[in-house]
N, C-alpha and C positions, 0 to 999 in steps of 0.2 A: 668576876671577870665580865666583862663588858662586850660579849661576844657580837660579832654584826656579819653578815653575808654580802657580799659583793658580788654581783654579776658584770658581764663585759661580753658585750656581743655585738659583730658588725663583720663587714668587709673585712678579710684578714689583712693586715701588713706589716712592715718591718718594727719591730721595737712597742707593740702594745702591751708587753708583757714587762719589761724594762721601766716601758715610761710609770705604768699604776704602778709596780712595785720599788720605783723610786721617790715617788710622790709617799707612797706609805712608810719605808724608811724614815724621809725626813723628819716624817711626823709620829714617829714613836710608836708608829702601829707596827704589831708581830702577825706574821701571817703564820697560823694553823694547820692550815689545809688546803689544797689547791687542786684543780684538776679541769684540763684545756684542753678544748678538740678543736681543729679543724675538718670542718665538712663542706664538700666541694666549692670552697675557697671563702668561708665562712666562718668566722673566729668564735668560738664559746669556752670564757673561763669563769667559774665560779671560784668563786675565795670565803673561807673562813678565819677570819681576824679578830685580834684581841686588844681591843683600846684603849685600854685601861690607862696606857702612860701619857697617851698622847693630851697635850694640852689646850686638844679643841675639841667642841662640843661637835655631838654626831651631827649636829644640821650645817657645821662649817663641814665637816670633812664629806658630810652627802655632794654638797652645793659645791665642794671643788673638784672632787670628783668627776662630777656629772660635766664642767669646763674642760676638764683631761680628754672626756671622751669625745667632747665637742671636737679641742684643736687635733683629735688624731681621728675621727672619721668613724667611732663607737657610740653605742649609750653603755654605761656607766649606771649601775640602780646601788644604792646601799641600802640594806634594811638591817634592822637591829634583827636578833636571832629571835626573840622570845615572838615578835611580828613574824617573822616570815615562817616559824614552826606553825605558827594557828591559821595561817590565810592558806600550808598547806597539808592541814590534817582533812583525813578522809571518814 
């Protein structure tokens, strides 16, 4: 399984949750796990997704990603799982 972590943080507003996980739909990504705060008016959702089916390789789905967050007013980070467990072990 082809596990990858996504972050999503910014300004909050209508439909940023809708838009990534309509983007990820399309493209055959399953989302895992999910867990979203808003803090005094500030959006943070990390994701755990499984890409196994999807038919683009992690650096098309980072680099579209990262445009989503663009047109909606977020950054948008993807990292593969096995990267983002070592950059944060203690």
């Amino acid at each position: 399984m082809k596990k990858t972590i996504i972050t999503v943080v910014g300004k909050d507003s209508v439909g940023i949750i809708a838009k990534v996980c309509t983007y990820l739909a399309e493209n055959q990504v399953n989302i895992l796990d999910i867990s979203q705060t808003i803090v005094q008016g500030y959006f943070n959702m990390m994701m755990i997704v499984d890409a196994n089916e999807t038919p683009k390789n992690f650096e098309e789905l980072a680099t579209e990603l990262e445009k989503i967050g663009e047109e909606i007013g977020v950054i948008i980070k993807a990292q593969h799982e096995d990267i983002f467990n070592k950059m944060h072990r203690l």
